[in-house]
C-alpha positions as CSV (number, residue, x, y, z in Angstrom):
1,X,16.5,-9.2,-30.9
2,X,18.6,-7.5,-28.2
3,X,17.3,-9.2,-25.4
4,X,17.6,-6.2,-23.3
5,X,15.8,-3.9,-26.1
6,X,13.3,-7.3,-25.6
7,X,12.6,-7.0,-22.1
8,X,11.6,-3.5,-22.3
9,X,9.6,-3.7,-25.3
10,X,7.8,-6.5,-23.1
11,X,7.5,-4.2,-20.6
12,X,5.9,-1.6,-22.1
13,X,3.7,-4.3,-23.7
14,X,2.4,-5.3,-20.5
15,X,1.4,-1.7,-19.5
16,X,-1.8,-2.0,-19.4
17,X,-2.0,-4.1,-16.0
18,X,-0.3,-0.9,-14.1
19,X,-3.4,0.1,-11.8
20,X,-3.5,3.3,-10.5
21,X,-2.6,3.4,-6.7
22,X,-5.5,2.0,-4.5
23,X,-5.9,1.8,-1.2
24,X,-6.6,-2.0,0.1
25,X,-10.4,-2.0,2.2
26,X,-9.1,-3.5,5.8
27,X,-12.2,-5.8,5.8
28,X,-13.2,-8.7,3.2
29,X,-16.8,-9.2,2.4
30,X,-15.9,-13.1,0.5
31,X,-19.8,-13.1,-0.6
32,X,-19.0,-10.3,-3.0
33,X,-16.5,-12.7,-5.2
34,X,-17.3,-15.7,-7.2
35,X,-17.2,-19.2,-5.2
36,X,-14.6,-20.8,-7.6
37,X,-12.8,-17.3,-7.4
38,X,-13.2,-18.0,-3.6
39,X,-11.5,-21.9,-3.8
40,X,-8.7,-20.5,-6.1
41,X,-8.0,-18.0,-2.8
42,X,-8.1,-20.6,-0.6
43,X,-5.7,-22.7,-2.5
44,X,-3.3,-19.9,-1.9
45,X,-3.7,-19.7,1.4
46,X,-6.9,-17.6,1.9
47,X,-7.8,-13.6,0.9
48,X,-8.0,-12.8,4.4
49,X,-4.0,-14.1,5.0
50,X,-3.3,-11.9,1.9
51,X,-5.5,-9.2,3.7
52,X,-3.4,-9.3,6.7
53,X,0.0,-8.3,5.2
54,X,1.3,-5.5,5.1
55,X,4.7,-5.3,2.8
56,X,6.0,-7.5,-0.1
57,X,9.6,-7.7,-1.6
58,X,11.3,-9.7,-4.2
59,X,14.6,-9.5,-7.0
60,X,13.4,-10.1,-9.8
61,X,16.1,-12.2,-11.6
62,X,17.8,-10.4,-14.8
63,X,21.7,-10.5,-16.5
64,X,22.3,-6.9,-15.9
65,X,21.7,-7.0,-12.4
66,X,18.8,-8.2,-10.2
67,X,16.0,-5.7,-10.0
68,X,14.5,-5.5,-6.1
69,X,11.2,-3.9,-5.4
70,X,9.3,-3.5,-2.4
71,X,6.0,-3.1,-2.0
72,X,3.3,-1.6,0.8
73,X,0.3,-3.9,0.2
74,X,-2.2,-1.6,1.9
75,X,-2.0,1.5,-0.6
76,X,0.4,0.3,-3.3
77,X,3.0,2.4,-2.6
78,X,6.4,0.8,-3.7
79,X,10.3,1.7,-4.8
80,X,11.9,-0.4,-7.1
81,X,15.6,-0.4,-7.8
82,X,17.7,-1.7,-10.5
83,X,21.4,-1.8,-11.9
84,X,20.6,1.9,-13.3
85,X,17.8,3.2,-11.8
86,X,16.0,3.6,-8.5
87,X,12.2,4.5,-9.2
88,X,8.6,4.8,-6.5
89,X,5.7,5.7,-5.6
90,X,5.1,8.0,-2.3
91,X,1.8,8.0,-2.1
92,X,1.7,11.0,-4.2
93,X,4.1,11.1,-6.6
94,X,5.8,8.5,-8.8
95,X,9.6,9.5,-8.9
96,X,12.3,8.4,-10.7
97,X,16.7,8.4,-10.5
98,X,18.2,7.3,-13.3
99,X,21.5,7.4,-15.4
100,X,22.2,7.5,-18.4
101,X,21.4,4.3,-19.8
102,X,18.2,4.2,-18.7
103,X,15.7,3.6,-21.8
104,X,12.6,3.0,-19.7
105,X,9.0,4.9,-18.1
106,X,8.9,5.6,-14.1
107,X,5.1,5.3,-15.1
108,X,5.1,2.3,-17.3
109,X,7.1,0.5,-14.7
110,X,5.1,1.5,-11.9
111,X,3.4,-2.0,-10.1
112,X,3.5,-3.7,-13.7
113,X,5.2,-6.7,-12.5
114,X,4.1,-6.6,-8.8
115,X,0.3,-7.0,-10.5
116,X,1.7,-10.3,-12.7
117,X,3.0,-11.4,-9.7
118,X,0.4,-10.8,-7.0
119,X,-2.3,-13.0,-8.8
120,X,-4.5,-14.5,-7.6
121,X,-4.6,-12.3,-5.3
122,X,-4.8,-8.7,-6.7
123,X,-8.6,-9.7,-8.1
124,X,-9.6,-9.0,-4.6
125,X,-9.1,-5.5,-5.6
126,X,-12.6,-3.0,-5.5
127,X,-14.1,-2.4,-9.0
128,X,-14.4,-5.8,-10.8
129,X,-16.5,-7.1,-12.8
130,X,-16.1,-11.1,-13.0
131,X,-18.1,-13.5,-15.5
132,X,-17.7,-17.0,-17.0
133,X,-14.6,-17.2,-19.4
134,X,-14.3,-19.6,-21.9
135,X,-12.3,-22.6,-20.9
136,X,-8.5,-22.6,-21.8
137,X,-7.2,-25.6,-24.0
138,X,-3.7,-26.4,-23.7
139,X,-1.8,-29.9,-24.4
140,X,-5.6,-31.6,-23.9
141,X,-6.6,-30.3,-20.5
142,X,-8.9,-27.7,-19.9
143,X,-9.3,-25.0,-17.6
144,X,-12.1,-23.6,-16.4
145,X,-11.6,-19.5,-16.0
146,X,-12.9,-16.2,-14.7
147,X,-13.5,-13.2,-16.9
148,X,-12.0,-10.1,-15.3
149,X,-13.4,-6.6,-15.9
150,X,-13.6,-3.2,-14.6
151,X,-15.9,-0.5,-13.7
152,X,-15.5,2.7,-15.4
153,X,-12.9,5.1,-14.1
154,X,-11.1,2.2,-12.4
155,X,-7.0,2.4,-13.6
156,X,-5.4,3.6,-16.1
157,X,-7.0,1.2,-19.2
158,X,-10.6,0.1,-17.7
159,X,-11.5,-1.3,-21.2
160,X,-8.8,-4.2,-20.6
161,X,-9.7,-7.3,-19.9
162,X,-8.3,-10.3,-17.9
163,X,-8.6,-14.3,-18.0
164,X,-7.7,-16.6,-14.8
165,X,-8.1,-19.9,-15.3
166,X,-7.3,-23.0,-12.8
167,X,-6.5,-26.6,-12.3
168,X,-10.2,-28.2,-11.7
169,X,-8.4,-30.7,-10.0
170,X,-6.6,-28.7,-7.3
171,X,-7.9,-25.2,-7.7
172,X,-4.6,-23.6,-8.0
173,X,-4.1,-20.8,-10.7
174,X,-2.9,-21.8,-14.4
175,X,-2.9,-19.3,-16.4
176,X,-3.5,-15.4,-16.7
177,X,-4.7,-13.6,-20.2
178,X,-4.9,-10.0,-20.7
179,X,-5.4,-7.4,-23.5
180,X,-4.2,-4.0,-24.0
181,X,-6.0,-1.4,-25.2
182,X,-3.6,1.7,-23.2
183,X,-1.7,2.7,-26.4
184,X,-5.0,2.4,-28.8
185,X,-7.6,2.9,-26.1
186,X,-10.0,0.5,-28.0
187,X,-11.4,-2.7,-26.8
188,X,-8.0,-5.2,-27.7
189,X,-9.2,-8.6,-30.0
190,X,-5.7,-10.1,-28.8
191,X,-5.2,-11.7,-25.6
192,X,-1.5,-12.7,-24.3
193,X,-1.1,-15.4,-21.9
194,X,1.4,-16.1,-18.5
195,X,1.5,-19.6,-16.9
196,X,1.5,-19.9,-13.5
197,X,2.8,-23.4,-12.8
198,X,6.1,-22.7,-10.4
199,X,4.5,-22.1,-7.1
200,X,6.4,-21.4,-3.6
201,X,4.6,-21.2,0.0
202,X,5.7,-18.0,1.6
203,X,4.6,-17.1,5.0
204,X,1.1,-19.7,4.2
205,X,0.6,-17.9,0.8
206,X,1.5,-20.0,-2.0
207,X,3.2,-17.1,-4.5
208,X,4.8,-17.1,-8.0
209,X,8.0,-19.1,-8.3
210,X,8.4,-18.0,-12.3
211,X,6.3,-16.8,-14.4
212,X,6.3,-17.9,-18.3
213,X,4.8,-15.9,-21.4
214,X,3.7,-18.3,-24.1
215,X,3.6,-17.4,-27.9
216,X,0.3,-18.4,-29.5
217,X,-0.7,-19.1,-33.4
218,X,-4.5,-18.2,-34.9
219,X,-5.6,-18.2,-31.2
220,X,-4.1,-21.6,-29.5
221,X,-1.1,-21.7,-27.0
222,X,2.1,-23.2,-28.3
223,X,5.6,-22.8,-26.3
224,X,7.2,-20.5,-23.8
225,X,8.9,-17.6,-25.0
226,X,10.0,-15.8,-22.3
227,X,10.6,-16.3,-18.6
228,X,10.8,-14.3,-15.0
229,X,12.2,-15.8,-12.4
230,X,11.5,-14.5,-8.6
231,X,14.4,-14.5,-5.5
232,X,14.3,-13.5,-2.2
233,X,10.3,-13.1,-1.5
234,X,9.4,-12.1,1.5
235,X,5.8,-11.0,2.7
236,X,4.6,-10.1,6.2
237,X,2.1,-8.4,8.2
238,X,4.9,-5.7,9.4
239,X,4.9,-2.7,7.2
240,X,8.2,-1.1,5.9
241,X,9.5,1.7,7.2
242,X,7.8,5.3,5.6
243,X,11.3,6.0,3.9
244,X,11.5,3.4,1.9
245,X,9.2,4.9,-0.5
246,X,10.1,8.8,-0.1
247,X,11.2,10.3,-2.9
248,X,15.4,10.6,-3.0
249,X,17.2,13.9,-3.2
250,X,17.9,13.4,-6.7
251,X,14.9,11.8,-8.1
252,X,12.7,14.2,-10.2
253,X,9.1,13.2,-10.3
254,X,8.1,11.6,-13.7
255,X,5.6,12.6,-15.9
């Protein structure tokens, strides 16, 4: 397969985790999450570091040209820009200029892969549901895991559902499962996996180096088959500047 035709079939594929824009609460009550949900945060440098920041940024590594985006942390807004496209969120409106050659969705794109890449982190978010997963078997370990719901009314897909499981031995995220149900909008009886085993300490937070899809056979994990690489990260606690994420002159708003 085209691998370009590939990555945005992957794309749309991962859908599903695009949340609607939230706005972050300023204040962390820790007693509302789970205590091993609570050691995986602290492993990554604690939710209230995380809490404190303020904007994100990254390239995320690709042939055609590295794609930058930049995040606000506090209410999701974001622009993202690419070899053929520049694309946001205002706070309002998600917006989109392209050329040509652009195949994609302003709205499918929109915080998909900041929400990959944000984990652990992001399950701080208001509205979920967590419970016991099963443990994750892969090359005989296990790893113990979180299930991840949502209330109702919470995103775009509240039916899906989400995995995290860790590394009993150090606490650090392992791996993330999700369904889809956005394109069928029924409960999804497949689950696709990322591991998260390429970590970087950034400003104390210890965030995604790569992140690898793994292909699966009647329900077990068996090799990579796709990888995203992450380049010039930078988090803080100073915001960006309003204008980043205002809508440019020729940018229609998408629909």
């Amino acid at each position: 397969m085209n691998k370009l035709l590939f990555i945005f079939s992957f794309s749309i594929l991962l859908f599903a985790c695009n949340e609607q824009p939230q706005t972050s609460s300023p204040s962390i009550d820790k007693n509302k999450y789970p205590e091993i949900l609570q050691k995986i945060f602290s492993k990554h440098g604690g939710i209230k570091a995380w809490q404190k920041m303020k904007s994100l940024s990254y390239e995320i590594v690709k042939e055609e040209g590295n794609e930058k985006q930049f995040i606000h942390l506090q209410d999701r807004r974001e622009r993202i820009e690419a070899s053929n496209f520049t694309t946001g969120f205002d706070g309002k409106d998600i917006w989109i200029e392209a050329d040509t050659s652009y195949k994609g969705n302003a709205v499918f794109h929109h915080n998909l892969m900041f929400y990959f890449y944000a984990m652990p982190f992001v399950l701080a978010d208001d509205g979920i549901i967590y419970s016991v997963a099963t443990p994750l078997e892969f090359e005989g370990k296990t790893y113990p895991g979180l299930k991840i719901a949502y209330d109702t009314g919470i995103g775009i897909s509240p039916e899906d559902e989400y995995f995290i499981h860790y590394d009993p031995s150090t606490f650090k995220m392992a791996w993330l499962g999700y369904t889809v149900t956005y394109f069928s909008k029924e409960k999804s009886k497949e689950t696709h996996w990322i591991r998260y085993n390429d970590w970087k300490k950034i400003n104390g937070l210890l965030l995604s180096n790569s992140l690898t899809w793994y292909d699966q056979e009647e329900g077990k994990l068996t090799e990579a088959k796709s990888t995203r690489l992450f380049d010039k990260v930078s988090i803080s606690e100073t915001a960006f500047e309003d204008a980043v994420f205002e809508r440019t002159e020729a940018a229609i708003v998408a629909e």
